[in-house]
N, C-alpha and C positions, 0 to 999 in steps of 0.2 A: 364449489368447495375445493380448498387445495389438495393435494393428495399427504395425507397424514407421514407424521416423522415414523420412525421408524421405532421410538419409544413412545409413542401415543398410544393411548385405548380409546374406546367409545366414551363418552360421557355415560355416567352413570353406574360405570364396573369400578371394580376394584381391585388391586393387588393386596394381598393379606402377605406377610413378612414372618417370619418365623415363629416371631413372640405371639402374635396374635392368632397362628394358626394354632398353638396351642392353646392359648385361652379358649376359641372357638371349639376345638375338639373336646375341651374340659368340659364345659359346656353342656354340649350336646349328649357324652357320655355319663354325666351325672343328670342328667334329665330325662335321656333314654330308661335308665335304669330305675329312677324314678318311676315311671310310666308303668316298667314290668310290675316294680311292685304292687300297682293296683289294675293289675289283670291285663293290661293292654300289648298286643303284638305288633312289630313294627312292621308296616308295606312300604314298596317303594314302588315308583310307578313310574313312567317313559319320561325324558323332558320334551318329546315333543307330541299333541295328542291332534285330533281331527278338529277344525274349526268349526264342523257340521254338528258336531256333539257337545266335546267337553266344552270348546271355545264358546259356541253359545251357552250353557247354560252355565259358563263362568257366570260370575256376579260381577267381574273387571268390565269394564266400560270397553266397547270396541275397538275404540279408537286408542285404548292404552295394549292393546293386543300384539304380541307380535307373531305378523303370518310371514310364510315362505311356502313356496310350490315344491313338490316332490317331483321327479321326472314323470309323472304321469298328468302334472298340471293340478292335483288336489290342493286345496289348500288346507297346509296345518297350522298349528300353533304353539307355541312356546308355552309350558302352562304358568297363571296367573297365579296360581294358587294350588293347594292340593285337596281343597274340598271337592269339588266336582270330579278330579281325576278317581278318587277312593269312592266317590256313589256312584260313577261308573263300574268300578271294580264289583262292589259291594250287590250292583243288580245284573253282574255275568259270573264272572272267575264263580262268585262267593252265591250265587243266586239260591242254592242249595243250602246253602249253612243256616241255621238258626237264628233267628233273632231273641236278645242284644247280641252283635257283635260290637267289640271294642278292637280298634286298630289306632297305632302308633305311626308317625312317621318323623323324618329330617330329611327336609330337602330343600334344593335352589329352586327361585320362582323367581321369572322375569314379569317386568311393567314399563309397556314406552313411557317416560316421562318427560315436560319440557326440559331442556338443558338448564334453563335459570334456576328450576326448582330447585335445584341442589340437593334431590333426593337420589336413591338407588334402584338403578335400570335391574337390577340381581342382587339377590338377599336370600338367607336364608332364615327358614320358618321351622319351627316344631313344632309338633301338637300332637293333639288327638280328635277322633271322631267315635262318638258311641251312639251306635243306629239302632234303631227299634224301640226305643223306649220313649213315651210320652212324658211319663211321670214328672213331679216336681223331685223327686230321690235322685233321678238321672241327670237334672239341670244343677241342682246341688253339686252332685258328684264331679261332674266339669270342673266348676267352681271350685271347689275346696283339693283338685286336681292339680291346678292351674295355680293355685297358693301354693302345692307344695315344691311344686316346679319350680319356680320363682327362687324358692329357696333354696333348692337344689341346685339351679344355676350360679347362687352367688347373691343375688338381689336383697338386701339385706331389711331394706326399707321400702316397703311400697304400699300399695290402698289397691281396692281391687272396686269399681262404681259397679251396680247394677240398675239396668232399665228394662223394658218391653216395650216393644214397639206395639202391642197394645191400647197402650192405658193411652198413649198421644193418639193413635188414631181415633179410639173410642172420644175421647175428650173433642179434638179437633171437628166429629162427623156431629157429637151433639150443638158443638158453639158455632160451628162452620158449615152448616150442611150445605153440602153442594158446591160449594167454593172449592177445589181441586186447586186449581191453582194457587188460591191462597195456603192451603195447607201447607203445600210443596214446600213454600216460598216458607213459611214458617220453621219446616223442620230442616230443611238447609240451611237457616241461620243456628237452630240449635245443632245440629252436628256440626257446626265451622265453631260452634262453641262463642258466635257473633252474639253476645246476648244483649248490645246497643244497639246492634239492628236488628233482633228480633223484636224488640221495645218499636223500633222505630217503625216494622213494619206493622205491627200489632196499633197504629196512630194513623196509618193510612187507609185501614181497611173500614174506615166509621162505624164502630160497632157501638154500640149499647156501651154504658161506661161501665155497668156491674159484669159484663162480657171480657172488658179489656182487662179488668182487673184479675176477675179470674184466669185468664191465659197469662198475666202476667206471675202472679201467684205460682205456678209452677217453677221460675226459677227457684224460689226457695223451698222446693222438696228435694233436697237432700239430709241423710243422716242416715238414722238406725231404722230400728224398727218402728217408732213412733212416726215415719214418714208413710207407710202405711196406714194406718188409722186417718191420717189426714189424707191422704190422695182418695181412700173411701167414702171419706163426706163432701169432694171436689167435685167428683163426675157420677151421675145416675146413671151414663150410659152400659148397659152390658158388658160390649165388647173392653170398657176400663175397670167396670168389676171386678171382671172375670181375671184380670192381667193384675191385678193388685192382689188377687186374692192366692192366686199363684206364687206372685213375687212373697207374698205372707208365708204362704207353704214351703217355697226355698230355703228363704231365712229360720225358720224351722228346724227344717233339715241339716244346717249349715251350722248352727247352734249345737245339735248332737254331734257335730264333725269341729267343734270347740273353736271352727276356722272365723266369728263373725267379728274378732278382732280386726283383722284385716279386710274388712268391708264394710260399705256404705250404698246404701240406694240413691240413686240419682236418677230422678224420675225425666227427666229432662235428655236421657240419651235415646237415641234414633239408632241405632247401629248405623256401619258407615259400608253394609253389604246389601245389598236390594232383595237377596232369597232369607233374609231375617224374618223370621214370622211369629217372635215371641220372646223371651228372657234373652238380652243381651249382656255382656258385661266387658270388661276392660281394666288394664290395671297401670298404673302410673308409679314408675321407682322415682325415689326421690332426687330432687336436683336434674330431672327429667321432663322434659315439657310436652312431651308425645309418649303415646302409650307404649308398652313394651308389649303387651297382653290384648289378643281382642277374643270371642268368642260368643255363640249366642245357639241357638234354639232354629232352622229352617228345614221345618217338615215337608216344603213342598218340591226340596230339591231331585230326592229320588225318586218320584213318578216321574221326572223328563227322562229318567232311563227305564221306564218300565216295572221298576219294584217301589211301587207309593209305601214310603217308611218315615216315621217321625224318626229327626234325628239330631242333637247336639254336639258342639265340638270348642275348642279352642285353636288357640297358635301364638305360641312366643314368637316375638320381632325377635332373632337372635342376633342380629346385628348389632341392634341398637342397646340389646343388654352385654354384647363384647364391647359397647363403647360404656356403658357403666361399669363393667369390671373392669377394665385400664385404668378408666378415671379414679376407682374406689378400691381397688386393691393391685397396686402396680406390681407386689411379688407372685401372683398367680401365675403366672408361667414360669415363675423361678423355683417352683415347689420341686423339679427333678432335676437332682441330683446330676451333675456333670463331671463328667469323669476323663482327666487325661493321664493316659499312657503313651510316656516316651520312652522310647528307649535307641540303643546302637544296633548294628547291624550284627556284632554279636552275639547278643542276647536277643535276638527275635522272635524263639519259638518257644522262652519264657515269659516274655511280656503278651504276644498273642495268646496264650494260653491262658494266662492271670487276666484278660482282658474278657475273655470269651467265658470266664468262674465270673468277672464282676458283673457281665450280661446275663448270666443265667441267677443269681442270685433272688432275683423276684422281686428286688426293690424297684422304687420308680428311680431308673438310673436311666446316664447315657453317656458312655462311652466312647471317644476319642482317641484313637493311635495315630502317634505320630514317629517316624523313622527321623534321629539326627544322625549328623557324619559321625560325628566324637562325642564321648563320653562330657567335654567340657564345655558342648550347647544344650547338655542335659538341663531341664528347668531346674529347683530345688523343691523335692516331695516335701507331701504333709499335705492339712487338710485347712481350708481357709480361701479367701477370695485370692485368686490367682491368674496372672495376665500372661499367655503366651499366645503368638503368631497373630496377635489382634482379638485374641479370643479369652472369656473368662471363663475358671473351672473353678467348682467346688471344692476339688480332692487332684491332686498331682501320684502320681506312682509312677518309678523310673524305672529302667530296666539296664544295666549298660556300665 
């Protein structure tokens, strides 16, 4: 490989520009605050953690991992996510504290990706995690969390799908027993969202034709609540009972939280995390072809640290909803107010003064001085779109 220009990055980073950094901070500070409102505290955790701990019990595949040696030869890791980093926290720092705890965070996570992919080596995630509670009130609460974040960041239009990974393996271990691989091979086409090759794999396995039709039949469970009552007279097995009957209880809950506008069952989702052990869900803005939203139900994550906890959580893609607010509302960074002060060299310590009244004033401003030689490269004040040194202001004030 040649040795990079001197303006080159890594594939997969990115440079954010001024506009965008504000959108992204908009963002995140109406989301964060979001969050407070329903009880949640923010942690932040290391970017880089032990590969012996949190990297294994990421749920990031190895191979998308990124390790480096510390001078003692250990290997760390860049973390993939902030779910394992917070259930580490959660069974030391916090090991004392009571259950439910709710915690908040915003942070960057890295993933090696191929270069073709045209996806992000660094992104960042919000979310939350609420540990200790099994309940269906708690998986709800996510859910109807995670709506309002949505909103809070801007997302104006979106669908929120709900699944369990459940009710497909309950299903899968009745119609499939013992076929492992076939399974596999099944819900990897449904999480690629392959639903011609899931058909087409569903023709190679010679099943029974009242067999094919019912694993076919799944693609069409989605909707409301009426998706329920039909997925409870699909499978006799338990383990899809129990996961329907749940998903029944959610919806429920979700109904008193008025949030099931913006939701649909889609019983066909797998979550796309391998420590998923139960209610998953996901949300799609619109004119958006990948999700903004993932989150689900994995109880088994915090016994690999020693405090075995039922736990739920989410995480906004915030990237990818900074790339639906530019596209969907391009004045969002232009909501503060820009303010230039020019003035002469004689009036300098009345323009810095009026300058440092319009900073303290409390509005969303921002303020610009600029020193001219003479009073007749002064701009002309007033308040309106305004072009000086390359630059637009809201509001002109001279000094000079």
């Amino acid at each position: 490989m040649s040795k990079p220009k001197v303006f080159e990055k890594p594939v997969g980073v990115t440079d954010y520009l001024p506009e965008a950094v504000e959108r992204l901070r908009r963002i995140e500070t109406n989301v964060m605050a979001c969050m407070r409102r329903w009880g949640y505290r923010e942690i932040m955790t290391p970017t880089l953690e032990f590969y012996d701990t949190v990297g294994v019990a990421s749920a990031t595949s190895d191979k998308k991992l990124f390790k480096l040696l510390d001078r003692w030869g250990t290997t760390l890791v860049m973390r993939s996510d902030m779910t394992a980093p917070i259930a580490r926290v959660v069974s030391s720092l916090l090991r004392d504290r009571p259950l439910p705890i709710r915690l908040a965070y915003h942070a960057n996570v890295f993933r090696a990706i191929e270069e073709e992919a045209g996806r992000n080596s660094e992104f960042f995630q919000t979310g939350v995690e609420l540990v200790g509670d099994a309940s269906a009130e708690a998986d709800a609460e996510a859910i109807a969390l995670s709506i309002a974040c949505l909103k809070a960041a801007g997302v104006r239009k979106f669908r929120v799908a709900l699944g369990h990974v459940g009710f497909l393996h309950g299903l899968f271990e009745e119609t499939l027993p013992g076929r492992v691989e076939a399974q596999e091979a099944l819900k990897d086409h449904l999480l690629r969202r392959d639903y011609v090759g899931y058909r087409e794999a569903l023709r190679g396995l010679e099943l029974p034709e009242s067999v094919r039709v019912e694993l076919e039949g799944i693609l069409r469970l989605r909707g409301g609540r009426e998706v329920c009552d039909q997925a409870l007279s699909l499978s006799a097995s338990p383990t899809a009972q129990a996961a329907i009957r749940h998903l029944c209880e959610v919806w429920a809950v979700l109904s008193a939280y008025d949030a099931v506008a913006d939701v649909l069952i889609d019983l066909t989702m797998t979550g796309d995390f391998n420590y998923y052990t139960g209610l998953t869900f996901e949300g799609y803005a619109s004119d958006l072809g990948f999700p903004v939203l993932s989150g689900g139900r994995y109880d088994n994550l915090l016994g690999q640290f020693g405090r075995p906890a039922p736990a739920t959580g989410f995480s906004l893609k915030t990237n990818r909803i900074l790339e639906y607010v530019a596209a969907n509302d391009a004045g969002a960074a232009a909501r503060t107010e820009r303010v230039l002060v020019a003035y002469t060299s004689d009036a300098r310590e009345e323009a810095l003064r009026q300058a440092g009244a319009i900073r303290g004033s409390g509005g969303d401003v921002s303020v610009t001085t600029v020193r001219v030689a003479d009073s007749a490269e002064l701009p002309p004040p007033g308040e309106g779109a305004a072009e000086f040194q390359g630059s637009t202001y809201d509001r002109v004030v001279t000094f000079g």
